[in-house]
N, CA, C and O atoms as a Maestro MAE file, in Angstrom:
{
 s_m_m2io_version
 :::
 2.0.0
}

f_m_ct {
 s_m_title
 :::
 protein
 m_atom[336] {
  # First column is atom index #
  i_m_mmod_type
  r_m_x_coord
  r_m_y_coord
  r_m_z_coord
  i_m_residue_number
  s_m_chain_name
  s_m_pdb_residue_name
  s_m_pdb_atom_name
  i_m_atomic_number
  :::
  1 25 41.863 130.531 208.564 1 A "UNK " " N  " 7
  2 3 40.735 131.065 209.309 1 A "UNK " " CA " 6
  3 2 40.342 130.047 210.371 1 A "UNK " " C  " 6
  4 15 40.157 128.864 210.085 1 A "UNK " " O  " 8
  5 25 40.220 130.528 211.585 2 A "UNK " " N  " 7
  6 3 39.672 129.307 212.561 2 A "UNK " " CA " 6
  7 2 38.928 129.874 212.981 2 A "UNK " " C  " 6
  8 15 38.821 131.100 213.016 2 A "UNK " " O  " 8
  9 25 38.013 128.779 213.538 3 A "UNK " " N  " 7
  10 3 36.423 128.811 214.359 3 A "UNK " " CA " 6
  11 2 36.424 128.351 215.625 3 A "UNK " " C  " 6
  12 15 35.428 127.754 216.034 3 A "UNK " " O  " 8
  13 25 37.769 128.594 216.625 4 A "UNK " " N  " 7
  14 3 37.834 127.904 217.433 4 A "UNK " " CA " 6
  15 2 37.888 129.520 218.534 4 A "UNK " " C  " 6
  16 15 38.727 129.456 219.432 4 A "UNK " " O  " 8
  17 25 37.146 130.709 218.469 5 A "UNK " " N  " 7
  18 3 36.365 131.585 218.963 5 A "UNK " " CA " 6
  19 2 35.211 131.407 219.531 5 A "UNK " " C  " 6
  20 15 34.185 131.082 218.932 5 A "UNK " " O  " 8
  21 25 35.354 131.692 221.181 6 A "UNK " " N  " 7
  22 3 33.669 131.573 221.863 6 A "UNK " " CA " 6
  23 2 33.458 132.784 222.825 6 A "UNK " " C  " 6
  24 15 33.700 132.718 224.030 6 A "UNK " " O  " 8
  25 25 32.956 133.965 222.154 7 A "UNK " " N  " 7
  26 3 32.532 134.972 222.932 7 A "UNK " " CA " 6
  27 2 31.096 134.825 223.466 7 A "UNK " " C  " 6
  28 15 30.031 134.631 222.881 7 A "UNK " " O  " 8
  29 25 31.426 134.987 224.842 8 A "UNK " " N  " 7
  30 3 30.286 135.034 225.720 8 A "UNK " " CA " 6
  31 2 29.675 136.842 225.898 8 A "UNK " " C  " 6
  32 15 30.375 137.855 225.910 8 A "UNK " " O  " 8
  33 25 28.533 136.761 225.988 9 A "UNK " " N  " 7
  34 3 27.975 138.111 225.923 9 A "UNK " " CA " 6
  35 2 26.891 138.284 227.290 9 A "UNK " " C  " 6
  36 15 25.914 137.540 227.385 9 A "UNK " " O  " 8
  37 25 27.100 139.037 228.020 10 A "UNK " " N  " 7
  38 3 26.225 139.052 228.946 10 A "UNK " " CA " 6
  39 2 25.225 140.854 228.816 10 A "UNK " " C  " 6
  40 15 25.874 141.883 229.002 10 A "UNK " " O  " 8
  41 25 24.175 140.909 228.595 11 A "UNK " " N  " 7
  42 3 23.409 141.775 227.969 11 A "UNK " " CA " 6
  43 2 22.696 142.042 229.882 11 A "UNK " " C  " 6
  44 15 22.377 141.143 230.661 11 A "UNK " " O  " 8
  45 25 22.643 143.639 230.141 12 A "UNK " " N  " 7
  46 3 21.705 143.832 231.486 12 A "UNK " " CA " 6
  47 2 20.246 144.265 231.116 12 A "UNK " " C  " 6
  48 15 19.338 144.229 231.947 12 A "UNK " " O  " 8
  49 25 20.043 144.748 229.592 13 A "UNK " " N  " 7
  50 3 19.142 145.264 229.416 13 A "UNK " " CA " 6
  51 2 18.397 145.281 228.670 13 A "UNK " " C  " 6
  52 15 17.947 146.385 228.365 13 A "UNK " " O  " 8
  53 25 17.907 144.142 228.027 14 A "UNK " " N  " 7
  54 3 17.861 144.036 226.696 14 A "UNK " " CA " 6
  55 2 16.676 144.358 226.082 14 A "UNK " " C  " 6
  56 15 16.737 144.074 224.886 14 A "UNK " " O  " 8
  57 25 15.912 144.702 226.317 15 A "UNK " " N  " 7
  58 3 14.562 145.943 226.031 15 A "UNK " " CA " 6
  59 2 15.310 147.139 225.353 15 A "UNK " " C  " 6
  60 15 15.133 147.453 224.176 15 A "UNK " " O  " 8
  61 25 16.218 147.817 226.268 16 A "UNK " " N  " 7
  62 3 16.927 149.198 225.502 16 A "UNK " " CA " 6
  63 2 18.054 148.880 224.425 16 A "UNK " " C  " 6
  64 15 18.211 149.453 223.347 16 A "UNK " " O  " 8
  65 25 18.701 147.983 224.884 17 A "UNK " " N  " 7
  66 3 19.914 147.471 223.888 17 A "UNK " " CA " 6
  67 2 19.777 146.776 222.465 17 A "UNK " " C  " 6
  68 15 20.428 146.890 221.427 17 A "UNK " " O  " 8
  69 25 18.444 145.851 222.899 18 A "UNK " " N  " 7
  70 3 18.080 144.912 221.628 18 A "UNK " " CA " 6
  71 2 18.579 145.160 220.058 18 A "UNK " " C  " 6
  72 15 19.102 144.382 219.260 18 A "UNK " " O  " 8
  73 25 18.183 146.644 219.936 19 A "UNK " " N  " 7
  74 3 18.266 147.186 218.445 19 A "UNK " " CA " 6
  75 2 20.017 147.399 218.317 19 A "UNK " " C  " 6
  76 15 20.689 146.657 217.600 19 A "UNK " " O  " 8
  77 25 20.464 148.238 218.921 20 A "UNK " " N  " 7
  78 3 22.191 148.216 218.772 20 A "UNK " " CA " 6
  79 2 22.708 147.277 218.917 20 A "UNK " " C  " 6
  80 15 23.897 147.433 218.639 20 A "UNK " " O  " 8
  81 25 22.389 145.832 219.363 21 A "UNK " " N  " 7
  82 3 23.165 144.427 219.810 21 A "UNK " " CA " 6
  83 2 23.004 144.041 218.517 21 A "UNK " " C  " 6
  84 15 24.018 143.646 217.940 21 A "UNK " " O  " 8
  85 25 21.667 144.063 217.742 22 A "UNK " " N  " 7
  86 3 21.258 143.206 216.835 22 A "UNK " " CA " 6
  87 2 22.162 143.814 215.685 22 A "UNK " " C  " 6
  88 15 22.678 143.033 214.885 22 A "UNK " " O  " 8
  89 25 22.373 145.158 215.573 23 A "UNK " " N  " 7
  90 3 22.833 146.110 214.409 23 A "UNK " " CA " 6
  91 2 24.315 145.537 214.598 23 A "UNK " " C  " 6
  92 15 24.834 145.238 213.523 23 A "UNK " " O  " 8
  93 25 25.054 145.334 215.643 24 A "UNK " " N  " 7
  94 3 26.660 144.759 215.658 24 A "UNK " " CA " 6
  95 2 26.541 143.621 215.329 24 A "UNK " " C  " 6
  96 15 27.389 143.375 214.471 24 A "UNK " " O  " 8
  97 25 25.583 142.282 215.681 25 A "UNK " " N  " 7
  98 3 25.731 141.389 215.220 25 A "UNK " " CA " 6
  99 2 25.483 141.040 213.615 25 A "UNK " " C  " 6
  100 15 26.304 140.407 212.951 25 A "UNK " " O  " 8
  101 25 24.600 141.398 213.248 26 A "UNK " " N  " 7
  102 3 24.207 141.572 211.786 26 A "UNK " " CA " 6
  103 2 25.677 141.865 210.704 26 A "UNK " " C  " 6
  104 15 26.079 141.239 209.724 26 A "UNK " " O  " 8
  105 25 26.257 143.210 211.467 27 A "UNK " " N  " 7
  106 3 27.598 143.677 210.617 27 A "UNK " " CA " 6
  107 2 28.532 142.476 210.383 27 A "UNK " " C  " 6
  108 15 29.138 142.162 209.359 27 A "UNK " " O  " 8
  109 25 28.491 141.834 211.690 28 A "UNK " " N  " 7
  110 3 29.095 140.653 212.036 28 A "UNK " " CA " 6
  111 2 29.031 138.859 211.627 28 A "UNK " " C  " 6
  112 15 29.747 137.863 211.733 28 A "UNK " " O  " 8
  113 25 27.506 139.295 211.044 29 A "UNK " " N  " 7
  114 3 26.913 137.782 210.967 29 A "UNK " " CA " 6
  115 2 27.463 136.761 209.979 29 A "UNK " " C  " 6
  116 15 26.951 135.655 209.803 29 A "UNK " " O  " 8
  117 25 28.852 137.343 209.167 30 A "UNK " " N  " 7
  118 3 29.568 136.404 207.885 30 A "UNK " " CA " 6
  119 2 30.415 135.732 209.025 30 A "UNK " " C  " 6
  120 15 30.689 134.540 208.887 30 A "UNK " " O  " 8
  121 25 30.771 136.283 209.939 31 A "UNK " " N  " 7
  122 3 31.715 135.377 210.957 31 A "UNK " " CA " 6
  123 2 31.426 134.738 212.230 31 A "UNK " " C  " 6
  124 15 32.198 134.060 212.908 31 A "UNK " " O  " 8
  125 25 29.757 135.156 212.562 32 A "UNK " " N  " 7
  126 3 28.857 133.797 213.178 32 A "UNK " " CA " 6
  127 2 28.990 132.446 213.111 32 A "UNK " " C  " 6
  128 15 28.020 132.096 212.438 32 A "UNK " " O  " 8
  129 25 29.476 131.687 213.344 33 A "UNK " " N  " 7
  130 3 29.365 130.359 212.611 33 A "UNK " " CA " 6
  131 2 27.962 129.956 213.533 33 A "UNK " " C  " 6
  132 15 27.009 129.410 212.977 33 A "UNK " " O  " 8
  133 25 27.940 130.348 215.272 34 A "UNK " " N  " 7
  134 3 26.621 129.832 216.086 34 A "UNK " " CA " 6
  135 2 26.675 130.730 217.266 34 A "UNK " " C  " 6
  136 15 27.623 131.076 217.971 34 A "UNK " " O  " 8
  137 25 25.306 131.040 217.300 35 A "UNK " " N  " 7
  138 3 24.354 131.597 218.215 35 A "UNK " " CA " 6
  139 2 23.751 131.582 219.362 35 A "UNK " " C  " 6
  140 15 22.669 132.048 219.004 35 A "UNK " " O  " 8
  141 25 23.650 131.408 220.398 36 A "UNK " " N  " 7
  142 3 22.552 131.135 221.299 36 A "UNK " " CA " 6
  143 2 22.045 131.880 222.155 36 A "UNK " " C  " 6
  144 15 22.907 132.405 222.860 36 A "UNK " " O  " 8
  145 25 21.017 132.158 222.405 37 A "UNK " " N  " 7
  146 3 20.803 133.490 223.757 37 A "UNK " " CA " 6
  147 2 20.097 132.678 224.182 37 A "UNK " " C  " 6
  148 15 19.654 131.627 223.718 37 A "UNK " " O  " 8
  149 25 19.952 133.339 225.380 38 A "UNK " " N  " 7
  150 3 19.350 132.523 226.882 38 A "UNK " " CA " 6
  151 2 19.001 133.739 227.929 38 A "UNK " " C  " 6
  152 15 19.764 134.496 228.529 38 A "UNK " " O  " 8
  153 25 17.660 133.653 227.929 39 A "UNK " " N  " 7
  154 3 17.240 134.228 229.073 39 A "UNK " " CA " 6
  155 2 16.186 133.292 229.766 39 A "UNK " " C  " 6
  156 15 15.705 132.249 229.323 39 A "UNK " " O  " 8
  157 25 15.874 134.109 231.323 40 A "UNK " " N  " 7
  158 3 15.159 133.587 232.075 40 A "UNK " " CA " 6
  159 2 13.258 133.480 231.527 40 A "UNK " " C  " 6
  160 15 12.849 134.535 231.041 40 A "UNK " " O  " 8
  161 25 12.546 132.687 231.578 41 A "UNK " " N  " 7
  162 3 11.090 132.763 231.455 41 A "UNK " " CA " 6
  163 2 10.158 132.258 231.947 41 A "UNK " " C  " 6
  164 15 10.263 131.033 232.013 41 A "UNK " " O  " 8
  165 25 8.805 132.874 232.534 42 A "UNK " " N  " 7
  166 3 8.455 132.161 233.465 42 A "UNK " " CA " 6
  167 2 6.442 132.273 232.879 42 A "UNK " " C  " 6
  168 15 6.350 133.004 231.893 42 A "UNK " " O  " 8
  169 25 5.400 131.838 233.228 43 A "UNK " " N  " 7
  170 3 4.101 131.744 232.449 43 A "UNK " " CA " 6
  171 2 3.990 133.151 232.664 43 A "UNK " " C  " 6
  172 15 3.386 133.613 231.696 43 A "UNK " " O  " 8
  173 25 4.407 134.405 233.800 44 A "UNK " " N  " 7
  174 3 4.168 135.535 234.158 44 A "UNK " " CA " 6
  175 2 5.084 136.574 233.462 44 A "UNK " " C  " 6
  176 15 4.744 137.744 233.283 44 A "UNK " " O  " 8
  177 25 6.307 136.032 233.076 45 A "UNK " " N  " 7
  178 3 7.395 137.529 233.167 45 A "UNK " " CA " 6
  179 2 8.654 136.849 232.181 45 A "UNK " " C  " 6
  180 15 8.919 135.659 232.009 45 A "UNK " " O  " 8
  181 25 9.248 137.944 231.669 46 A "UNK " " N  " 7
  182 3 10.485 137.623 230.506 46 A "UNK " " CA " 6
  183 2 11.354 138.707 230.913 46 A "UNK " " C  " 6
  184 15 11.308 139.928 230.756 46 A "UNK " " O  " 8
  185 25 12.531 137.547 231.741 47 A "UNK " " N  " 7
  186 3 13.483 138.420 232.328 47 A "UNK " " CA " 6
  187 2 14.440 139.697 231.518 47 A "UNK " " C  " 6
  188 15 14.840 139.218 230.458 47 A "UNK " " O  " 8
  189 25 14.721 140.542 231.614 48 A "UNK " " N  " 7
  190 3 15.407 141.648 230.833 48 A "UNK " " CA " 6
  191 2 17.079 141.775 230.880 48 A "UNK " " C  " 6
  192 15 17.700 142.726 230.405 48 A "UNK " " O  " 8
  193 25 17.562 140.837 231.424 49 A "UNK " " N  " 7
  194 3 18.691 140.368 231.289 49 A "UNK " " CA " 6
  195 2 19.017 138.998 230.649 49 A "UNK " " C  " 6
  196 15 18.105 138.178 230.752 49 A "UNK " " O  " 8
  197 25 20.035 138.622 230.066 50 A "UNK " " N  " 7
  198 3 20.211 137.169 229.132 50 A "UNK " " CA " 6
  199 2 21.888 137.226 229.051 50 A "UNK " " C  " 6
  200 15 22.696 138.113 229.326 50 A "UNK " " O  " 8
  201 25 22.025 135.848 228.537 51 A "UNK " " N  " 7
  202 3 23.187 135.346 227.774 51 A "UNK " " CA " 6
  203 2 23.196 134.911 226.396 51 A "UNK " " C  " 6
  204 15 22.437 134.167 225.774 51 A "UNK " " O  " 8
  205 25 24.236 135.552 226.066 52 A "UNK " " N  " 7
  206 3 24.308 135.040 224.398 52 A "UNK " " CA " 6
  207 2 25.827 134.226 223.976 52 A "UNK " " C  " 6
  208 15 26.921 134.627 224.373 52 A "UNK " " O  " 8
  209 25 25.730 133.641 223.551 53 A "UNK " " N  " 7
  210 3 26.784 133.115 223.014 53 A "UNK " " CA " 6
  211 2 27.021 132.490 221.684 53 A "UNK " " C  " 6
  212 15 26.238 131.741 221.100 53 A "UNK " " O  " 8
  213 25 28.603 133.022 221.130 54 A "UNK " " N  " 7
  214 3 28.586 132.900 219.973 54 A "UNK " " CA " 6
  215 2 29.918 132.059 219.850 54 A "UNK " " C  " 6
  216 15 30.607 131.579 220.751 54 A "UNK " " O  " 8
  217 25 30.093 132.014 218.433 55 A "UNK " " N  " 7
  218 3 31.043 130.683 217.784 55 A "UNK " " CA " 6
  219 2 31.458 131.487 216.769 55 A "UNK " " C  " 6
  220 15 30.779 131.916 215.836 55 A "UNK " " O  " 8
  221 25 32.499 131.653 216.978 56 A "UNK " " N  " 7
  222 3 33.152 132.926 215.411 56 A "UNK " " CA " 6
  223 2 34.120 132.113 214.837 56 A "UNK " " C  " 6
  224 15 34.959 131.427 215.421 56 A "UNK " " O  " 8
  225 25 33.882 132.284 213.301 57 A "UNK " " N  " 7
  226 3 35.250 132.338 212.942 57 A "UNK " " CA " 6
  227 2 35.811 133.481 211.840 57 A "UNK " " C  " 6
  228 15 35.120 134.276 211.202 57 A "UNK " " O  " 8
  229 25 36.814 133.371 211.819 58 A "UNK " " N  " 7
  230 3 37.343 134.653 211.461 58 A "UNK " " CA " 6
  231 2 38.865 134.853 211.922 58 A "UNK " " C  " 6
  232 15 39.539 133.954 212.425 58 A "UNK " " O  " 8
  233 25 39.312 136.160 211.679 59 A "UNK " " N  " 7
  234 3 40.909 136.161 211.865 59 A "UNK " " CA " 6
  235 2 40.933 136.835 213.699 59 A "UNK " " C  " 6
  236 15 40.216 137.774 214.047 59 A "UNK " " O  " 8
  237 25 41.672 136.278 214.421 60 A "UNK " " N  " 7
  238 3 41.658 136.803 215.408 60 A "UNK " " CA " 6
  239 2 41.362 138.708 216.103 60 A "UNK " " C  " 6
  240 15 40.869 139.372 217.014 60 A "UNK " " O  " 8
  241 25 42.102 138.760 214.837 61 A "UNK " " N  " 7
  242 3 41.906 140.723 215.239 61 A "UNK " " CA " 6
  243 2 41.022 141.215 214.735 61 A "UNK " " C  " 6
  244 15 40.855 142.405 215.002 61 A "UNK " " O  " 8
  245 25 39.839 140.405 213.574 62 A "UNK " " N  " 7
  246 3 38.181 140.959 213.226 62 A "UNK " " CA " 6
  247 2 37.315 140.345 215.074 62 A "UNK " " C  " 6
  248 15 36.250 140.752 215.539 62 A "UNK " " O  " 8
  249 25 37.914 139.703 215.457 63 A "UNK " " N  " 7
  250 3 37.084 138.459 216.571 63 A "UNK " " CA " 6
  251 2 37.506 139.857 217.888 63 A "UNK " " C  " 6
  252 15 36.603 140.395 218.529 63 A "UNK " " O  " 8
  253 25 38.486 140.106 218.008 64 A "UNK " " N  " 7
  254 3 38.673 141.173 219.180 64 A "UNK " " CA " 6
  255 2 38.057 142.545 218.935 64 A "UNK " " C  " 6
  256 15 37.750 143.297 219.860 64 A "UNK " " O  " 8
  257 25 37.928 142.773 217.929 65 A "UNK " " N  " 7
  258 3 37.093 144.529 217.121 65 A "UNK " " CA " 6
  259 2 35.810 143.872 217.052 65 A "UNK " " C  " 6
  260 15 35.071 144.854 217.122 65 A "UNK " " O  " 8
  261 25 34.858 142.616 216.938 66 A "UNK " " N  " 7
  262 3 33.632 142.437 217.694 66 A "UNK " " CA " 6
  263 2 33.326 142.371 219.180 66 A "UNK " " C  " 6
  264 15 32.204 142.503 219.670 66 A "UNK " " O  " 8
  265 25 34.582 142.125 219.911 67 A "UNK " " N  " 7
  266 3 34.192 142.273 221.155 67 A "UNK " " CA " 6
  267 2 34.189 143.776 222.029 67 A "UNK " " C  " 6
  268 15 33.640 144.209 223.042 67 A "UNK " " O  " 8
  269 25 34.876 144.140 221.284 68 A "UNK " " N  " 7
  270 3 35.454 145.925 220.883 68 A "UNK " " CA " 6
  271 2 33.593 146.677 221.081 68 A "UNK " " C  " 6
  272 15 32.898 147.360 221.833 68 A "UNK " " O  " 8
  273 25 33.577 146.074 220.051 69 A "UNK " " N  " 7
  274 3 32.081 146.606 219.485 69 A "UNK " " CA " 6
  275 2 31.178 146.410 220.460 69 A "UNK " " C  " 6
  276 15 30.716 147.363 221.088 69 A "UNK " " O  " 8
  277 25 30.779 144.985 220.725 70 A "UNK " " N  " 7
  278 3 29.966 144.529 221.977 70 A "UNK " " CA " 6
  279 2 29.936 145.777 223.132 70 A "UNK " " C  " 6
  280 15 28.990 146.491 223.464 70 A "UNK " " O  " 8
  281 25 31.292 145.759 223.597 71 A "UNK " " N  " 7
  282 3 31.390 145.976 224.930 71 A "UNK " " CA " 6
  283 2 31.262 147.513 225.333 71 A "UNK " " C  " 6
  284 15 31.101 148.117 226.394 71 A "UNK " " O  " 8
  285 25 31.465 147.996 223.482 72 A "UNK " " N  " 7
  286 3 31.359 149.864 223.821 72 A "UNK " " CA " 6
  287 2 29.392 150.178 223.332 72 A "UNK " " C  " 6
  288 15 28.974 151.192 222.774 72 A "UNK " " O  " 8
  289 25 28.603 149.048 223.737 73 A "UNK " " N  " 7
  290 3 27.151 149.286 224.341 73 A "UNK " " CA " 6
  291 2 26.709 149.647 225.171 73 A "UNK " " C  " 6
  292 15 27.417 149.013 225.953 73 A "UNK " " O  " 8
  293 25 25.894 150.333 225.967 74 A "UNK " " N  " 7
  294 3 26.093 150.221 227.573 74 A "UNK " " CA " 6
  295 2 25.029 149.496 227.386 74 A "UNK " " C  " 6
  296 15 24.298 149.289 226.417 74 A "UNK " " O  " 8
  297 25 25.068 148.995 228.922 75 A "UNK " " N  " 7
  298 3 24.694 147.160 229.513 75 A "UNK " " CA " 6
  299 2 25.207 146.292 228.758 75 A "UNK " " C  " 6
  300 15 24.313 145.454 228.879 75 A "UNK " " O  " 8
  301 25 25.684 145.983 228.309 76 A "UNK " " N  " 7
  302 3 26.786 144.830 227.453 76 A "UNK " " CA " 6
  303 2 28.029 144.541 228.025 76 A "UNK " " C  " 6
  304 15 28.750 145.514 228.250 76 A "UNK " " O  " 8
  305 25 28.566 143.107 228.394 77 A "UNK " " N  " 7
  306 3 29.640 143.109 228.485 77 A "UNK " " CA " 6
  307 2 30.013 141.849 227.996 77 A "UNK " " C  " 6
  308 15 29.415 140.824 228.324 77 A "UNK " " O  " 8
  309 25 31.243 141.874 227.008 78 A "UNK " " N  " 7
  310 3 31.365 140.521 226.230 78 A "UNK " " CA " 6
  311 2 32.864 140.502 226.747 78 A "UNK " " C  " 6
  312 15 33.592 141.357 227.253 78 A "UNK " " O  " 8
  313 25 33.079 138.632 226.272 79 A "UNK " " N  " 7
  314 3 34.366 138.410 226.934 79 A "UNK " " CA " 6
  315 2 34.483 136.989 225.988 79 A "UNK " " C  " 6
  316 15 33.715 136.027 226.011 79 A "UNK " " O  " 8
  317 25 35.903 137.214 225.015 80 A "UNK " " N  " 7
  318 3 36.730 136.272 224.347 80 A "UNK " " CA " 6
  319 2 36.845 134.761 224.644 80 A "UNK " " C  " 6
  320 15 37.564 134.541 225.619 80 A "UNK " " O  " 8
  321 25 36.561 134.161 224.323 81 A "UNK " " N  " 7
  322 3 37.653 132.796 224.661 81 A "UNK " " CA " 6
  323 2 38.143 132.307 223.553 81 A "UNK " " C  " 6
  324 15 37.366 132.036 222.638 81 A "UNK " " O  " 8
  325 25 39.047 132.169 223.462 82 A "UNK " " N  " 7
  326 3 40.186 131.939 222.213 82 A "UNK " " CA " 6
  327 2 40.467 130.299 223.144 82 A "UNK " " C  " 6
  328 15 40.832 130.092 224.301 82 A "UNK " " O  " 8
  329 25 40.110 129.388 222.047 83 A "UNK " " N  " 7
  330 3 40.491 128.305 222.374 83 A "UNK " " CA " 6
  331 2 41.299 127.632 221.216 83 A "UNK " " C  " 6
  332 15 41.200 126.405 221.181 83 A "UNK " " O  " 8
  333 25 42.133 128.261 220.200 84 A "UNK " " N  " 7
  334 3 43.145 128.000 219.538 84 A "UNK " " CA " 6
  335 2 44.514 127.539 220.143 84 A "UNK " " C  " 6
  336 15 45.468 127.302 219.403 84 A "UNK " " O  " 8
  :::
 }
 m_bond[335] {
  # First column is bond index #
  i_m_from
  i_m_to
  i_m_order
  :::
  1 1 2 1
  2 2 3 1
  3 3 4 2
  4 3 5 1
  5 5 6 1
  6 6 7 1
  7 7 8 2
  8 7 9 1
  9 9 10 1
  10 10 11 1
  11 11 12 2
  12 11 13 1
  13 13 14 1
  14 14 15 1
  15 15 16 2
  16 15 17 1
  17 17 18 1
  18 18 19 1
  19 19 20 2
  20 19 21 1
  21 21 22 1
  22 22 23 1
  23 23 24 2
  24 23 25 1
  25 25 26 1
  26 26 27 1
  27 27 28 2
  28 27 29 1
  29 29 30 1
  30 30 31 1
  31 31 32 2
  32 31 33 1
  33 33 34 1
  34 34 35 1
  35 35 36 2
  36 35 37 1
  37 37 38 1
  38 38 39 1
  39 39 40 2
  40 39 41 1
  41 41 42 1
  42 42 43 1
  43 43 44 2
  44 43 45 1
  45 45 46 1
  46 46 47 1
  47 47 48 2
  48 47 49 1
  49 49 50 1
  50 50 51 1
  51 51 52 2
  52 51 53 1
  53 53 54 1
  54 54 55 1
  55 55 56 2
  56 55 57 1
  57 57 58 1
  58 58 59 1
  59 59 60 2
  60 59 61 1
  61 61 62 1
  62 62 63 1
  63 63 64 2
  64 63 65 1
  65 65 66 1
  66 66 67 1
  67 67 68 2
  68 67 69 1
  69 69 70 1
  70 70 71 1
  71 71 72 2
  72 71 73 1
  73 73 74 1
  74 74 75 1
  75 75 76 2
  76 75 77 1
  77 77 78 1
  78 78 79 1
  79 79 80 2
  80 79 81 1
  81 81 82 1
  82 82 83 1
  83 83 84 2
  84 83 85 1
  85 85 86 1
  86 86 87 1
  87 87 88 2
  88 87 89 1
  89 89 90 1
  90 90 91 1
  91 91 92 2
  92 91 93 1
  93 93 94 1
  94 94 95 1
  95 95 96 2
  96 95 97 1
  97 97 98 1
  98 98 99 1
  99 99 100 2
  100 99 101 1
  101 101 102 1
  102 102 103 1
  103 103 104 2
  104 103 105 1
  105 105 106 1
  106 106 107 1
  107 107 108 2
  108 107 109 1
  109 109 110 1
  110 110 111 1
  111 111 112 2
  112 111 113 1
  113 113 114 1
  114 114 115 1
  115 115 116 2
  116 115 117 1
  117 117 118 1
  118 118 119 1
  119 119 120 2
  120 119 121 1
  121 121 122 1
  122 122 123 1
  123 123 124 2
  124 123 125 1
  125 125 126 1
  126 126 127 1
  127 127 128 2
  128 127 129 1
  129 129 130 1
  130 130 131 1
  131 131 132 2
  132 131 133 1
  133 133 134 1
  134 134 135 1
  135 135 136 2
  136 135 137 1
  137 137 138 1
  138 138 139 1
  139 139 140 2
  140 139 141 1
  141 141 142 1
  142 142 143 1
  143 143 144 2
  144 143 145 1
  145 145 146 1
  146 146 147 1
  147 147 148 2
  148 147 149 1
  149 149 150 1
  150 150 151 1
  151 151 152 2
  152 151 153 1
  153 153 154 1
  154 154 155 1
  155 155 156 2
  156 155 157 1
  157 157 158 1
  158 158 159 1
  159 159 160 2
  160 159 161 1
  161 161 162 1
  162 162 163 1
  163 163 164 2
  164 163 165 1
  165 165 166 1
  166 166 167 1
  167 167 168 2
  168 167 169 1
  169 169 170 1
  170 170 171 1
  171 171 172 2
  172 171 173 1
  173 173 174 1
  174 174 175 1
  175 175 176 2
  176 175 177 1
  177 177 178 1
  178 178 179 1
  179 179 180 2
  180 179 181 1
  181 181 182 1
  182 182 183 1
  183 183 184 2
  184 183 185 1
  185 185 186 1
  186 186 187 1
  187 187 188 2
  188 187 189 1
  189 189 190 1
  190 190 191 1
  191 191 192 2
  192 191 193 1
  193 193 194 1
  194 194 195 1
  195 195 196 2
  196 195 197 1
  197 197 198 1
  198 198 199 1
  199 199 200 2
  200 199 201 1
  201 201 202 1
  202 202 203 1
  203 203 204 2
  204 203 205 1
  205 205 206 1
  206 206 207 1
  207 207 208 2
  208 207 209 1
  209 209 210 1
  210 210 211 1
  211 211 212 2
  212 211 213 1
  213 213 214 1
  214 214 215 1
  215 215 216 2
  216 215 217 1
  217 217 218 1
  218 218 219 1
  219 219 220 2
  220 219 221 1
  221 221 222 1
  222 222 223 1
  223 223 224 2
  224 223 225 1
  225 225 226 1
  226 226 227 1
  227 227 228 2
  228 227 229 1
  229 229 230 1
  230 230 231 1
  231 231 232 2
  232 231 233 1
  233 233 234 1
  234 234 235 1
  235 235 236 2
  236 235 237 1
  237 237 238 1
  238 238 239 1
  239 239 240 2
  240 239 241 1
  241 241 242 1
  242 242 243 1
  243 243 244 2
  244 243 245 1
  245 245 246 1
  246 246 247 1
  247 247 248 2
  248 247 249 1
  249 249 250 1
  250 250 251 1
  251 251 252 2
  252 251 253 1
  253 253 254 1
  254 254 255 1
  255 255 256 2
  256 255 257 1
  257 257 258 1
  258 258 259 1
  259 259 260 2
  260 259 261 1
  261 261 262 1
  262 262 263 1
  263 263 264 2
  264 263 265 1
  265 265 266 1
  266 266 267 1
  267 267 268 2
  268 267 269 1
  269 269 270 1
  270 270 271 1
  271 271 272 2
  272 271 273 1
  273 273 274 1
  274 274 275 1
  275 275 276 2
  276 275 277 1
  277 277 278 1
  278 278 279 1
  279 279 280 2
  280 279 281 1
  281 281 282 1
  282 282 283 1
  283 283 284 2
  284 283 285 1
  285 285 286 1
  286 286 287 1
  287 287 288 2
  288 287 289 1
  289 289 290 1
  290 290 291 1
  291 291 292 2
  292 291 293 1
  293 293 294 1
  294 294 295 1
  295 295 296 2
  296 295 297 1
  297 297 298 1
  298 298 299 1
  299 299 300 2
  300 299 301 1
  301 301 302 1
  302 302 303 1
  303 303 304 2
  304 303 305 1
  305 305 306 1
  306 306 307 1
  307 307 308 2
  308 307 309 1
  309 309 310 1
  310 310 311 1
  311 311 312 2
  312 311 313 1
  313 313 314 1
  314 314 315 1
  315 315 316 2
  316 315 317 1
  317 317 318 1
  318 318 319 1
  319 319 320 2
  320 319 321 1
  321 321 322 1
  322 322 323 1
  323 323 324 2
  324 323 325 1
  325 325 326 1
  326 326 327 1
  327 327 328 2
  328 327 329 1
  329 329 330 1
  330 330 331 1
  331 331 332 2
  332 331 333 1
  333 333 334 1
  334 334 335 1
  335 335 336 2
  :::
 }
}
């Protein structure tokens, strides 16, 4: 099993998406190893677009059927990096 998986996730909408992003990741969360989202914030406003990024490990073809998953969201678009 390797952890050397870094899918980047770029979310456009995340007010409407929040609940279905969270429901794939959750299914997903035994092969999380790390997390991070990132959006913009300011004392006035909380931007509705972000980045997330994750650290998987797992067998390569569970790691491509999460990005599978990601990307058949609309406003979602995730993208692999296999650094094995």
């Amino acid at each position: 099993m390797s952890c050397y998986y870094v899918i980047g996730v770029r979310i456009d909408n995340r007010v409407n998406v929040s609940l279905k992003l969270q429901e794939v990741l959750t299914k997903n969360g035994c092969k999380i190893k790390a997390r991070l989202g990132l959006h913009e914030v300011s004392e006035d406003a909380c931007a509705n677009d972000g980045l997330i990024i994750l650290q998987l490990c797992g067998e390569l073809k569970e790691v491509e059927q999460l990005v599978k998953d990601l990307n058949n969201l609309e406003g979602v678009k995730a993208k692999l990096i296999d650094l094995n």
